[in-house]
C-alpha positions in Angstrom: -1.6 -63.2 -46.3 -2.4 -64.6 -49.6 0.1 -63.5 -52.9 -1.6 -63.2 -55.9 0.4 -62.8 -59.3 -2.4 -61.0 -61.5 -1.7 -60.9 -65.2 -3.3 -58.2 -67.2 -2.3 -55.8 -70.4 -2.9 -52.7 -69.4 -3.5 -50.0 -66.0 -4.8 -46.4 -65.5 -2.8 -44.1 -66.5 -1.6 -46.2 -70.0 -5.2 -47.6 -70.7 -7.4 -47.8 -74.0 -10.5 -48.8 -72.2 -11.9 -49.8 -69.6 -10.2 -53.5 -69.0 -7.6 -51.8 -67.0 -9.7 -49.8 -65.0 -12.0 -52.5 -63.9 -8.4 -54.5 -63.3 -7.0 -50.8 -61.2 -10.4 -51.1 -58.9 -10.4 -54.8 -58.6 -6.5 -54.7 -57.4 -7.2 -52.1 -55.2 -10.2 -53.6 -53.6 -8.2 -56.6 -53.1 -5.6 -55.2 -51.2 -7.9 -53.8 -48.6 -8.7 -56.9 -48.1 -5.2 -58.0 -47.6 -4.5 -59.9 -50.4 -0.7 -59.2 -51.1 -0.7 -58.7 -55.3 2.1 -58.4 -57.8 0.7 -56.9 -61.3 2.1 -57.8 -64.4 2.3 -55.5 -67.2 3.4 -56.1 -71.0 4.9 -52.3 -71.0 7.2 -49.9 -69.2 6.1 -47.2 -67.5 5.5 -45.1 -64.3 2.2 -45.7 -61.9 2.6 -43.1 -60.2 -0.7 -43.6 -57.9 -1.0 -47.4 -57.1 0.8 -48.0 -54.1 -1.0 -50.6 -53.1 0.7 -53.8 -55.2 3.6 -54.5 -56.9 3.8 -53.7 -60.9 6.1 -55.7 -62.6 7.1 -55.3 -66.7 7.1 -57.5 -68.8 9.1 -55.6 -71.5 10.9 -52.7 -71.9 8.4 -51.1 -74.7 6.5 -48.0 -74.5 3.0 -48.4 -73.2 1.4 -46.3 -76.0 2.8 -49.2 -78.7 1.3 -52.5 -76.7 -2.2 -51.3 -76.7 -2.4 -49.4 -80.4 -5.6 -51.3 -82.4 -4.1 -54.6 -82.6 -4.8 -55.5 -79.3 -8.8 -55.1 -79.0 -9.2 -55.5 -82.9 -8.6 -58.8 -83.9 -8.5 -58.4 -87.3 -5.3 -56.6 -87.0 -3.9 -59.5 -84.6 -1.0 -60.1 -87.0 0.1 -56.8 -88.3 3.3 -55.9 -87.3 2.5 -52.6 -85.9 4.5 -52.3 -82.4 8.6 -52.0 -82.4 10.5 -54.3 -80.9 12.3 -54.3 -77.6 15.7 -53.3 -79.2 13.2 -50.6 -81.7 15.5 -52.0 -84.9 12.6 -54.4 -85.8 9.1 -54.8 -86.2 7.0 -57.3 -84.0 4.1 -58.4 -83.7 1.6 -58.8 -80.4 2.2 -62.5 -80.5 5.9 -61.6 -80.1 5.1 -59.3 -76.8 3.0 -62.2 -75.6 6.2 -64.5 -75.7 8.1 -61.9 -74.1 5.3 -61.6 -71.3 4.9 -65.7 -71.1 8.7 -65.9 -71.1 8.7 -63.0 -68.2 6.2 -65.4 -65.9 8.2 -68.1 -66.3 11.7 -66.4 -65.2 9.4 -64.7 -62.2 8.0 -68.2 -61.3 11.2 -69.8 -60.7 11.8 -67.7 -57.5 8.5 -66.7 -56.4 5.6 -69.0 -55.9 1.8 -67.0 -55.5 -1.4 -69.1 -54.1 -3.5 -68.0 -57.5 -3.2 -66.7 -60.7 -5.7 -64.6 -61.8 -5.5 -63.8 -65.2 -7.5 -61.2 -67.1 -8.9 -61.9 -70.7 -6.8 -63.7 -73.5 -4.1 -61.3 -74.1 -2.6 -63.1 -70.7 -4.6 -66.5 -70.7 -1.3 -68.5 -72.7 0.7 -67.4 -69.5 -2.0 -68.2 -67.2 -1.7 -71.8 -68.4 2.0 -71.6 -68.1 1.9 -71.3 -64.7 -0.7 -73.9 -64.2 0.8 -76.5 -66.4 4.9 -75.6 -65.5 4.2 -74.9 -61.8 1.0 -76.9 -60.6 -0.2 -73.4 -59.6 -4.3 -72.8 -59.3 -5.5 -70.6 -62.6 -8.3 -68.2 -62.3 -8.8 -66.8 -65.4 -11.6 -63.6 -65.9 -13.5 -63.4 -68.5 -14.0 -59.2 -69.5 -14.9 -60.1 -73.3 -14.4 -63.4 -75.7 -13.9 -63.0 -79.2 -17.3 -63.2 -80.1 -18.0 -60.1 -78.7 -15.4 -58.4 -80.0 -16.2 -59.6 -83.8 -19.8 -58.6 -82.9 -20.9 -62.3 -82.7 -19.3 -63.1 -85.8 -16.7 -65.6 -86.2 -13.5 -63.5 -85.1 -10.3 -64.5 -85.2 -9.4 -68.3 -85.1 -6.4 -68.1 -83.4 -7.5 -65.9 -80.5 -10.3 -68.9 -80.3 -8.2 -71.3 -79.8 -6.1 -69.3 -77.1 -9.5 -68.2 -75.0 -10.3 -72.4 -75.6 -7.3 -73.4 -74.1 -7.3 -71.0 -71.0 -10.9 -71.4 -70.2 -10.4 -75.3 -70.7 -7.2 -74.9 -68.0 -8.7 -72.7 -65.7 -9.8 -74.1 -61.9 -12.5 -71.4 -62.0 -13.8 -68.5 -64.3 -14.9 -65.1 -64.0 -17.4 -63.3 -66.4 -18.5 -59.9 -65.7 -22.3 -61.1 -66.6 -24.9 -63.7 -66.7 -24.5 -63.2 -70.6 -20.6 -63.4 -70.9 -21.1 -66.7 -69.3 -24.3 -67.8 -71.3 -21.3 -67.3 -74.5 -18.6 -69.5 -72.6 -21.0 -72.6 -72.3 -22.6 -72.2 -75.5 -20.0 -71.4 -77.6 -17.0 -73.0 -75.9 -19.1 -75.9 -73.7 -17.8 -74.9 -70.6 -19.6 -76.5 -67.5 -21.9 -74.0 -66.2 -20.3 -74.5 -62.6 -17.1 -74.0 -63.5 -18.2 -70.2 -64.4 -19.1 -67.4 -61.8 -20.7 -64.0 -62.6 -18.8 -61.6 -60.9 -20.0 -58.1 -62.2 -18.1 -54.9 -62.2 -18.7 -51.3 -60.2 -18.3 -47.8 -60.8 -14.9 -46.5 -60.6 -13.8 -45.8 -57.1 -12.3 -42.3 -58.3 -15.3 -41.7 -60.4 -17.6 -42.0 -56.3 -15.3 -40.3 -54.5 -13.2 -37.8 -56.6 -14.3 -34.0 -56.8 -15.4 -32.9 -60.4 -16.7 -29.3 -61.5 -17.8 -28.5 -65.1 -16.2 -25.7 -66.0 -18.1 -23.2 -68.3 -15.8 -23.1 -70.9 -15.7 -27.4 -71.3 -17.7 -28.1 -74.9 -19.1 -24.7 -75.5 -20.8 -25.2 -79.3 -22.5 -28.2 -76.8 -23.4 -25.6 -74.3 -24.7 -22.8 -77.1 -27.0 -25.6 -79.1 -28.4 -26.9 -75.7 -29.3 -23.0 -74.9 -31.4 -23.1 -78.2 -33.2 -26.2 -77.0 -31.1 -29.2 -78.4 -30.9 -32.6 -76.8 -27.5 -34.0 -76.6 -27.1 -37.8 -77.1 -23.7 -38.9 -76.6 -21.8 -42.6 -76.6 -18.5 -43.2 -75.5 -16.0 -46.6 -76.5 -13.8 -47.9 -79.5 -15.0 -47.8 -83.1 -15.4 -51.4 -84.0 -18.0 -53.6 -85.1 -18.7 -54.6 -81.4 -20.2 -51.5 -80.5 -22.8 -51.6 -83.1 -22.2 -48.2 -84.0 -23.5 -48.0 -87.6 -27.1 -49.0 -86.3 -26.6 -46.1 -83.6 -26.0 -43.9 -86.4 -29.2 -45.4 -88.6 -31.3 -45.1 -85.4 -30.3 -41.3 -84.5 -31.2 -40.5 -88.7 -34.5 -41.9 -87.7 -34.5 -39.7 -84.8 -33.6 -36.4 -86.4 -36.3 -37.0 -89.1 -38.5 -36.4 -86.4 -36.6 -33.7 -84.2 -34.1 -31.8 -85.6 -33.1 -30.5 -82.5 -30.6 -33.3 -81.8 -27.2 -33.2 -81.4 -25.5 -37.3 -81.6 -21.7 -37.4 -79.9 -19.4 -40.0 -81.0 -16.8 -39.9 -78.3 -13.6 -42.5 -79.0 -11.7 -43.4 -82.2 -11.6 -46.8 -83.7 -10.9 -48.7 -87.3 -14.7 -47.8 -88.0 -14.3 -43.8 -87.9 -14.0 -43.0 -91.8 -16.8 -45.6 -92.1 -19.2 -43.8 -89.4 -18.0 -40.2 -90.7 -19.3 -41.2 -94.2 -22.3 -42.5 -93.0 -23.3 -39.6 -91.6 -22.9 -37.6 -94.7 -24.8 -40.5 -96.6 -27.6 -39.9 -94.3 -27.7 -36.0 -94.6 -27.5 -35.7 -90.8 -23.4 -34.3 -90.5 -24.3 -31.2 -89.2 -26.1 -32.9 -86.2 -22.9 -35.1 -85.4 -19.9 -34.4 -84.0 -16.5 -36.7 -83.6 -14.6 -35.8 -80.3 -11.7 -38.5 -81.3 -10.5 -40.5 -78.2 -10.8 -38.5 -75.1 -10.0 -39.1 -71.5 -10.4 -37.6 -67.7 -11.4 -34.5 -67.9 -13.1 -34.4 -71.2 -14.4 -37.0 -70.8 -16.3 -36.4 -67.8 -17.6 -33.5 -69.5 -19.1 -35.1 -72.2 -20.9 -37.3 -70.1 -22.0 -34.3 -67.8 -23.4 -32.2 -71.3 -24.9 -34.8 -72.5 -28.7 -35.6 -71.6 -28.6 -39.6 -73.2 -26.1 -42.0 -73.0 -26.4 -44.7 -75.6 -25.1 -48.0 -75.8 -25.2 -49.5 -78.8 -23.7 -52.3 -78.2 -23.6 -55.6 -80.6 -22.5 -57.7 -77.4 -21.1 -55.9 -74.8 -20.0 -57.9 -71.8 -20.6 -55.6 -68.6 -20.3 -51.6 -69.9 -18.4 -49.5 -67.4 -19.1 -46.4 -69.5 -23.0 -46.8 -68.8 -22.4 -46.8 -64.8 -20.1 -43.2 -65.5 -22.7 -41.7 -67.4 -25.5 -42.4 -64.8 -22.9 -41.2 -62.3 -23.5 -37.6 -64.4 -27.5 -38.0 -64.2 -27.5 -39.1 -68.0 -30.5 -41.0 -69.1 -29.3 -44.2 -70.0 -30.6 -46.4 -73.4 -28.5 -49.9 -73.3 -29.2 -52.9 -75.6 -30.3 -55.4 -74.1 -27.2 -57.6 -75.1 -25.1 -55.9 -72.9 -24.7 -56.9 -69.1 -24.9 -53.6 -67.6 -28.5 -54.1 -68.5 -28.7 -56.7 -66.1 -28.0 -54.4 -63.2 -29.7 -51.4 -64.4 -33.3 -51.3 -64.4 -34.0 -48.2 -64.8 -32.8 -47.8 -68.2 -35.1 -48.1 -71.5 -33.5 -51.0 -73.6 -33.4 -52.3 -77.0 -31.9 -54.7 -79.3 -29.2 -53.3 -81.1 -30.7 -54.3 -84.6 -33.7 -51.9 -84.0 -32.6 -48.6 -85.2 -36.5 -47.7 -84.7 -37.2 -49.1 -81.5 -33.7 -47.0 -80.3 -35.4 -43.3 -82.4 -38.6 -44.1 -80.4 -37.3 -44.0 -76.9 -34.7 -40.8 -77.5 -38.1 -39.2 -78.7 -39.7 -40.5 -75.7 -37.1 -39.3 -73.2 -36.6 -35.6 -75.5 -40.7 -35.3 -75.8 -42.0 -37.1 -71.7 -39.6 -34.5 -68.8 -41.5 -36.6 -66.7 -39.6 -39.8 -68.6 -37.0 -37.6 -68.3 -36.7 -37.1 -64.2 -37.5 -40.5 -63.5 -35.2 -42.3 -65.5 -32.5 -39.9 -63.8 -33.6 -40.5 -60.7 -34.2 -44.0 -60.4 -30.9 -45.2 -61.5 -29.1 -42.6 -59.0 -30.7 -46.0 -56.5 -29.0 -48.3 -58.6 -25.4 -47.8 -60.1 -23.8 -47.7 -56.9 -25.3 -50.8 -55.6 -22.1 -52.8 -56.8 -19.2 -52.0 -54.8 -15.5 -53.2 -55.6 -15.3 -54.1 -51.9 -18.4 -56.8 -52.7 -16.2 -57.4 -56.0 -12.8 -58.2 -53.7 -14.7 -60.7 -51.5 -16.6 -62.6 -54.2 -12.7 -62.9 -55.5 -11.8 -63.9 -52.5 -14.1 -66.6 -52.4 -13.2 -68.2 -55.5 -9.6 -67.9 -54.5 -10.1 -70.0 -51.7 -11.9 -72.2 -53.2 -9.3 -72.9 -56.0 -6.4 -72.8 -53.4 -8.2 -75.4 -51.4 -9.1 -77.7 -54.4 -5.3 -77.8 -55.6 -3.8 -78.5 -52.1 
């Protein structure tokens, strides 16, 4: 049986986004596969439903402080915004990654995996630890660089240098898309064999798990909708990534043209004053609404109210939330730099610069049912083409392949 120690920052139930429920499915997958998988965490707290691998943590801190802003917004890198282990002190996340680096290197000395797979740069310094301490094979998977999240800007320097360094060290790479490895060789001149596209799927529970809307779920939604509205809804963190102030230029435009739209914001983020202001600015507050961050449930619900799904995206490396929403028989509108676009075809798409080109196609879809029905039913033949079993084996693969290489 091949033991893999996978290092990630965060699982389902204690998860901001979707990086730990891509990292839930993939784990899971795995295992059915037989690959034996110890989990490491940078937080305490009870899984209650994975049975299927070992979780180990890192620290003793409470998963609601390791995941606050600072770790998906790296502006706020070095604010000292999560308490220490003995809560007397403030730290930093560089401090909880040299607690979690500190944690591999005590697990290391008695237990000795075939791969480690680490997930993204949060765990990419510990990744190399083991590879450079212990001679072990690194893979390390690619769910966003730092020029996505500082919406191809420059970003943070240091967080550079650490996605440099693992990427450098790795045996092999993951991305979740043809365009999250187009942005590791051009921007850190990577060998284009080193890097395989592995893309997500929907999540398991999402297939498989009942769900009912219940009457009462959303009901100022459910009135407007009566009188003829359209609801256009986005879900995901408010940060310049998600391109979120030329969604809101681009539903203005739309409005101007069809009042009878109704634009859902569903998340929270360092952008939400910003986007709330911008929507008074443009005269269009009363035909916006602000859910704040929202799981399960609720979420669900806004995905099965809405008619549109938007995303908006700046550089979005796969889009999870796109495959959930076509799960509910939204119409989807992606930007063509994101890589769920490369999977879904039957979505319209844009760049995320043309506010105009997005109005035009929610008018489109609100003015054409026939637009309408076969956009909903064409990509019903699509989003579930992608399994997390196909995932697991394409892992496997590259395991094997690392594993054999370092023997």
């Amino acid at each position: 049986m091949m033991k893999i120690l996978m290092l990630g920052w965060e699982l389902p139930p204690h998860n901001s986004g979707g990086l730990g429920v891509a990292c839930l499915n993939m784990a899971r997958a795995l295992s059915k596969q037989g690959v034996d998988i110890d989990f490491v965490v940078p937080y305490e707290a009870e899984h209650p439903e994975i049975n299927f691998m070992t979780i180990h943590s890192a620290t003793h801190l409470d998963p609601i402080y390791r995941y606050g802003g600072g770790a998906y917004e790296s502006l706020r890198l070095l604010e000292k915004i999560i308490p220490s282990i003995d809560k007397n002190k403030l730290v930093s996340i560089r401090d909880v990654q040299k607690s979690y680096c500190e944690f591999i290197n005590d697990y290391l000395m008695d237990y000795k995996p075939d791969v480690v797979h680490a997930h993204d740069w949060l765990t990419f310094e510990a990744g190399v630890l083991a590879k450079k301490n212990y001679g072990l094979p690194l893979v390390a998977h690619v769910h966003a660089t730092e020029f996505d999240r500082a919406g191809m800007h420059a970003g943070n320097p240091l967080i550079h240098e650490i996605e440099y360094e693992g990427l450098m060290m790795a045996d092999k790479i993951i991305a979740v898309s043809e365009a999250t490895k187009r942005i590791i060789h051009d921007r850190y001149k990577i060998p284009l064999n080193k890097i395989d596209v592995i893309y997500n799927s929907l999540d398991d529970d999402y297939a498989t798990s009942d769900y009912h809307f219940e009457e009462d779920s959303y009901g100022y939604l459910k009135k407007l909708k009566s009188k003829g509205y359209t609801v256009v809804s986005t879900v995901g963190r408010f940060t310049v990534q998600k391109g979120l102030s030329h969604f809101m230029h681009g539903a203005a435009l739309a409005i101007s043209k069809n009042p009878k739209l109704i634009f859902v914001f569903a998340g929270d983020g360092e952008e939400r004053n910003e986007l709330i202001n911008m929507a008074a600015d443009l005269g269009i507050s009363k035909n916006v609404i602000f859910t704040g961050f929202i799981r399960g449930k609720r979420l669900r619900d806004i995905y099965a109210i809405s008619d549109i799904f938007v995303m908006s995206s700046v550089s979005e490396p796969f889009g999870l939330t796109a495959l959930e929403a076509a799960h509910h028989g939204d119409c989807l509108i992606l930007t063509k730099q994101s890589g769920v676009s490369e999977v879904i075809w039957s979505a319209m798409k844009y760049d995320f610069w043309d506010k105009q080109k997005l109005a035009d196609e929610i008018l489109a879809i609100v003015d054409n049912p026939a637009l309408r029905e076969t956009l909903q039913n064409n990509v019903r033949h699509e989003y579930l083409k992608i399994t997390w079993n196909q995932v697991a084996k394409k892992c496997l693969k590259v395991y094997n392949n690392v594993k054999h290489k370092r023997n």
